[in-house]
N, C-alpha and C positions, 0 to 999 in steps of 0.2 A: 279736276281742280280739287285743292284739299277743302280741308273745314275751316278754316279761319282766314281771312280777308279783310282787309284793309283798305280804305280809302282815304288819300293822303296829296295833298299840294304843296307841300314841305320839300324846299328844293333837298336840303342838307339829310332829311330821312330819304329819297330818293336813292340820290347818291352812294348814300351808304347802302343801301338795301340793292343794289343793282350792282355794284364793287364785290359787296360780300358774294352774290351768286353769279358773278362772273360776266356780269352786262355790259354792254357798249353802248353809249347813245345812237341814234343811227333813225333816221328817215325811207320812208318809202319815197323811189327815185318815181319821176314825171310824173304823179300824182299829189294834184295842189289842191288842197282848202280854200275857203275862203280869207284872203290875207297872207295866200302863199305859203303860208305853214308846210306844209306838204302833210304826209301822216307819219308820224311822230311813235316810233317802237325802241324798245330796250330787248337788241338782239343779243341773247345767251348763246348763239351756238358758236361765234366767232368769227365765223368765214363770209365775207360779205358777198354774195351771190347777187345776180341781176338785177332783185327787184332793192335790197338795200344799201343805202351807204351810210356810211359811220360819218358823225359829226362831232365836234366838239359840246362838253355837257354845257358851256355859254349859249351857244345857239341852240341846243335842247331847247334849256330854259327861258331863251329870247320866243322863242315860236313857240312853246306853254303857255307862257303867262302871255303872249298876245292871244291865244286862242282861249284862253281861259278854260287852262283842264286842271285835269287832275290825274294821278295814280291810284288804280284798284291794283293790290297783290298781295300775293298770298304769302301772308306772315309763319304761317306754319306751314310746311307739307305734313300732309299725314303718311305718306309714303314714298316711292322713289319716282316719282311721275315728273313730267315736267315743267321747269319753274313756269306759273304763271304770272303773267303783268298785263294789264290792258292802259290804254290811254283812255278816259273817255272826257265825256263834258262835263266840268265843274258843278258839283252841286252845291244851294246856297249852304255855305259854312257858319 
């Protein structure tokens, strides 16, 4: 992970910051949350393999904000590594 991180619940910085590095909304398949959510990833690599499916960024943000999270990611890389994003739990803002 680089040096600089961000944590962010801004659906529209989201958006833009997962477009520019090449991300797709997309869910971890038959693992639920509490509220159905499922778990909630912004897949970079493109090709949706077993455990992911791609959603629309609506329902992204329908099962976010019921689950009340957030985005940590990495606003800079410092090198060619790869992009990080985490979903976690909302902190009070």
């Amino acid at each position: 992970m680089g040096s600089h991180c961000r944590t962010t619940r801004d659906h529209d910085e989201i958006r833009e910051w997962a477009t520019t590095h090449r991300g797709v909304p997309a869910r971890v398949r038959d693992i639920r949350s509490v509220g159905g959510t499922g778990m909630l990833r912004i897949d970079f690599d493109g090709a949706v393999d077993g455990d992911l499916e791609h959603i629309t960024w609506d329902e992204w943000f329908q099962n976010f904000e019921r689950a009340e999270l957030a985005l940590v990611y990495e606003a800079e890389k410092s090198d060619a590594s790869r992009t990080f994003a985490k979903v976690v739990p909302a902190p009070d803002f």
